[in-house]
N, C-alpha and C positions, 0 to 999 in steps of 0.2 A: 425769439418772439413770444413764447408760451411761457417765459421762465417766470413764475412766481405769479400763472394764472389756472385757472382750470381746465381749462382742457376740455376734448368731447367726451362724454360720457351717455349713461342711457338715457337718460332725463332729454339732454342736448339731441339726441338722435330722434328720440320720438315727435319731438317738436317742430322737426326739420321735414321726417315722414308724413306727418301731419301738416305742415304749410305745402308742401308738393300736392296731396290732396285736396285739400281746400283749393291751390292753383287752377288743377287740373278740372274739378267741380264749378271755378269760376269763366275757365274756358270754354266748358260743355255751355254753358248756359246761354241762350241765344238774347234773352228780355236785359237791356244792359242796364238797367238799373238793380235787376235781380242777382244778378253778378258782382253789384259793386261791393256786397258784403263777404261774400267768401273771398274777394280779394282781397279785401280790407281785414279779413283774419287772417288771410297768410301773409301777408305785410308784416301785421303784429309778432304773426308765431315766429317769423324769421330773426325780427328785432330781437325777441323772447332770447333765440337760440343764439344768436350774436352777442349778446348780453354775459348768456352764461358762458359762453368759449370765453371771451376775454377777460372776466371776471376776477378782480383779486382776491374776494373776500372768499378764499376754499371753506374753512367752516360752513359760511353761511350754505355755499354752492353743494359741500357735500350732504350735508343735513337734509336739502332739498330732494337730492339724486337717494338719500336713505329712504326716507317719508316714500317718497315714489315707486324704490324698489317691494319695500315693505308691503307695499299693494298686491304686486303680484308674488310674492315669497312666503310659503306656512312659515313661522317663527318655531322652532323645536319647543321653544322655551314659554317658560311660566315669570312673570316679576312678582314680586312681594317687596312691600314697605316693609322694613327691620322697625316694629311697634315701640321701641326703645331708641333710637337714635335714627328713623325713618330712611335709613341707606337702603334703594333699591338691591333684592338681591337673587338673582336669575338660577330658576332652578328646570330641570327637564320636566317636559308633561309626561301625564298620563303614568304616573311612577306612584300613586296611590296617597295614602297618608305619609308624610314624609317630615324629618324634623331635619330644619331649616339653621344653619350656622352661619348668622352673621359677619363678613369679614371684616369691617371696620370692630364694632363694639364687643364682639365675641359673643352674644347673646345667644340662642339656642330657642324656636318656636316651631309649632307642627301647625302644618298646612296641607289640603288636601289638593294634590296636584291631575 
């Protein structure tokens, strides 16, 4: 059934935890018209999360689950445009003045990390 879709992941679970809450927030609520929109959000979040389980396009679906992880993750990492052939090229922080080797164009530039 899952073959050649995405699957649950963190993005898919957060979404899921979050329409439970919203649920939960629309069932406390006594005024039923004040209610009708945190229902109407977990409606959507569920859709959201249904969306992305059954989801063919993984590029897109992982891209999304990256962007999101990347919120709550420090990056070790520093990028740099290669000033000669603009190939991003990932170098460790906090490592000082440091000269920077290109791997596509072989170019050679210092950057302060």
């Amino acid at each position: 059934m899952f073959n050649g879709r995405t699957g649950f992941d963190a993005l898919s679970f957060t979404t899921l935890i979050l329409s439970i809450v919203f649920a939960t927030l629309s069932s406390v609520i006594r005024e039923r018209y004040l209610a009708l929109l945190p229902a109407l959000v977990a409606i959507a979040l569920i859709a959201y999360t249904c969306f992305r389980i059954f989801s063919t396009n993984i590029g897109k679906r992982r891209y999304e689950a990256d962007k999101f992880a990347s919120i709550f993750r420090k990056d070790p990492y520093k990028r740099f445009k290669c000033p000669k052939c603009a190939t991003v090229c990932r170098v460790p922080k906090h490592k000082g003045k440091i000269k920077i080797h290109c791997p596509s164009c072989g170019n050679e530039f210092i950057k302060r990390t």
